[in-house]
C-alpha positions in Angstrom: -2.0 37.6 -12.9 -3.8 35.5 -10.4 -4.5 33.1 -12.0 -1.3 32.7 -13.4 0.5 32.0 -10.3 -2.2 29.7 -9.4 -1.7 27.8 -12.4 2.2 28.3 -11.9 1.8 27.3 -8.1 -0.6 23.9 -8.8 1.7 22.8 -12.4 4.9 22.8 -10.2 3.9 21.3 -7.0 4.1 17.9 -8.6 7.8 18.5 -8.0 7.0 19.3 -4.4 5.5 16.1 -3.4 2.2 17.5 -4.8 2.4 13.8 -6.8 2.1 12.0 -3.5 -1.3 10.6 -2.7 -3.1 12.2 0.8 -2.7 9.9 3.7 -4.9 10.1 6.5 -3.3 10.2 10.2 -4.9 7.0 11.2 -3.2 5.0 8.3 0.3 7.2 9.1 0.5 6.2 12.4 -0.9 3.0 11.9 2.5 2.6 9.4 4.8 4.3 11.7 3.7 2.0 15.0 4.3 -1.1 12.8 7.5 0.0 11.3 8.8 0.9 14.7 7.5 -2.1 16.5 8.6 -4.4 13.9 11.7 -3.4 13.4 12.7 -3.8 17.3 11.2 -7.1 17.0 13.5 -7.5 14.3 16.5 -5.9 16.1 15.9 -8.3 19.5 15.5 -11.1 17.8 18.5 -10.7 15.2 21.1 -9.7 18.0 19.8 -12.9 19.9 20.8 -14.4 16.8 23.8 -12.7 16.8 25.0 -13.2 20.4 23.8 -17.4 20.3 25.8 -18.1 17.1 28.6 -15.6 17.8 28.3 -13.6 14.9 29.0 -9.5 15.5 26.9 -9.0 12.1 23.4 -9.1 13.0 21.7 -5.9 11.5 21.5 -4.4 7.9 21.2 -1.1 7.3 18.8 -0.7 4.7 16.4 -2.6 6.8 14.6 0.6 7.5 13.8 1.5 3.8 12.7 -2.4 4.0 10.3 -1.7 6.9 8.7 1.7 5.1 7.4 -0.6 2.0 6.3 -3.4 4.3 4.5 -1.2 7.0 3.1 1.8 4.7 3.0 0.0 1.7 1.8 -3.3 2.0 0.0 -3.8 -1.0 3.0 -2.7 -3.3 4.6 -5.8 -5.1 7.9 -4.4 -3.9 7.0 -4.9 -0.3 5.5 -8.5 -0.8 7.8 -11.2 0.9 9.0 -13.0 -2.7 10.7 -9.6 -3.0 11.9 -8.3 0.3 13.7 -11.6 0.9 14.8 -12.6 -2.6 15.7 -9.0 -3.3 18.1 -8.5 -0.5 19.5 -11.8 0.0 20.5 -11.8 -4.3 21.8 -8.4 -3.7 24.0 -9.4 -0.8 25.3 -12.0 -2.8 25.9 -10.0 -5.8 27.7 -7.2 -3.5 29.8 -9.7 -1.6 30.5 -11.3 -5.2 31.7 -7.8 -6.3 34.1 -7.0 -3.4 35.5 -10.0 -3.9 36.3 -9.9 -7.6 36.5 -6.5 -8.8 39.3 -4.5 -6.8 38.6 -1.1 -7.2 35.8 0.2 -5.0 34.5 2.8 -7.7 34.1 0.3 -10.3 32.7 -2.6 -7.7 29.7 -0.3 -6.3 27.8 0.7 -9.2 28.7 -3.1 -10.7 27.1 -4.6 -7.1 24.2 -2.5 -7.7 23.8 -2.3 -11.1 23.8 -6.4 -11.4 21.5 -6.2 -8.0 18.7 -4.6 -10.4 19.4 -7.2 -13.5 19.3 -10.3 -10.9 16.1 -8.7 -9.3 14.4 -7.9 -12.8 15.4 -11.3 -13.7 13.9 -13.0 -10.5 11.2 -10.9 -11.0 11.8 -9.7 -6.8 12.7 -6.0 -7.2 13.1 -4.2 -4.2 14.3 -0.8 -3.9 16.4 -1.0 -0.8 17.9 -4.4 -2.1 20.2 -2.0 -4.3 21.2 -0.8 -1.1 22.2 -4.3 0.6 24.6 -4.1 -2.6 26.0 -1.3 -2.0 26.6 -1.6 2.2 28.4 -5.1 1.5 31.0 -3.0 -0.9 31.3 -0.4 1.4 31.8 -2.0 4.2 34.0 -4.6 2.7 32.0 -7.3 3.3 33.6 -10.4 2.3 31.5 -13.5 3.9 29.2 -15.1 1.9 27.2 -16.1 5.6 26.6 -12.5 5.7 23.9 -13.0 2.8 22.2 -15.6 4.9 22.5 -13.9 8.4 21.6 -10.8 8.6 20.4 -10.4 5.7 18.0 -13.2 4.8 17.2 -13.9 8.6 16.4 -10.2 8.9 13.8 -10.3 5.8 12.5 -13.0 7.0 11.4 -11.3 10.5 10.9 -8.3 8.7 8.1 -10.0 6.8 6.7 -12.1 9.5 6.8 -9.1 11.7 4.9 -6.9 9.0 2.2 -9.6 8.3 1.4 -10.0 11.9 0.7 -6.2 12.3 -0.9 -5.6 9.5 -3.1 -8.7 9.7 -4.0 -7.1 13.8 -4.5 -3.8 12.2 -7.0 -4.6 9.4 -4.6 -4.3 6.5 -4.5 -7.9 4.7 -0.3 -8.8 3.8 0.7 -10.6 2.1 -0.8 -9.7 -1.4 -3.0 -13.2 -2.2 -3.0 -14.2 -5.7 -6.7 -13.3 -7.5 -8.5 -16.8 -8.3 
């Protein structure tokens, strides 16, 4: 019976989390203190942006998913800058492209995001919250193609140059270099 349960216990924590690598505190704060500070860095320097040019757009949303894979995962190919900035600027454009030509907003959402993937898988730049950017620009009805450029670009761009300065201080190489 006991060892039943235990086998019972260990076969379904996988769906528990029980898949997820063990962290050490160091590395999660480490992650957290460069997620938050980047992000503010981001944030000032983006509503600077913002308030210069006169633009009331100067944040994303899906900037935070952004900032976990470029803070706590820095080695995964879906954090490196090729795809953080490609990812979400495409995806803006696809979202914007979808709001503007497809009228029903139950049809243009999954279309913004599901073209998102193809144009990411195609540009080889795939980036989880990129499907996201999609998806915000439909929502929020989004109809300026600047918006791809500023925030959403601009932001990547800060978002990377933020997370390779911290990680770079904090021992953890980022950018991923090419093997020679």
């Amino acid at each position: 019976m006991r060892r039943s349960i235990k086998y019972l216990v260990k076969h379904y924590s996988f769906y528990l989390g029980g898949d997820q690598p063990p962290v050490k505190w160091a590395e999660r704060l480490r992650s957290v203190a460069g997620a938050f500070l980047g992000l503010l860095t981001v944030f000032v320097i983006a509503k600077y942006l913002g308030e210069r040019s006169g633009i009331d757009e100067w944040l994303m949303a899906s900037l935070g998913a952004s900032a976990l894979l470029v803070f706590a995962l820095p080695g995964s190919p879906m954090a490196q800058p090729w795809a953080v900035i490609t990812g979400n600027t495409l995806s803006a454009l696809i979202g914007i492209s979808c709001f503007h030509l497809i009228g029903e907003p139950l049809l243009a959402l999954p279309m913004a995001a599901a073209f998102s993937i193809l144009g990411m898988f195609i540009l080889r730049c795939l980036h989880p919250p990129a499907a996201a950017v999609s998806l915000i620009v439909v929502l929020g009805h989004v109809g300026n193609y600047r918006y791809a450029l500023f925030p959403v670009m601009i932001d990547s761009i800060l978002l990377i140059l933020a997370g390779a300065a911290y990680s770079n201080l904090t021992g953890k190489p980022y950018p991923n270099r090419p093997a020679i």
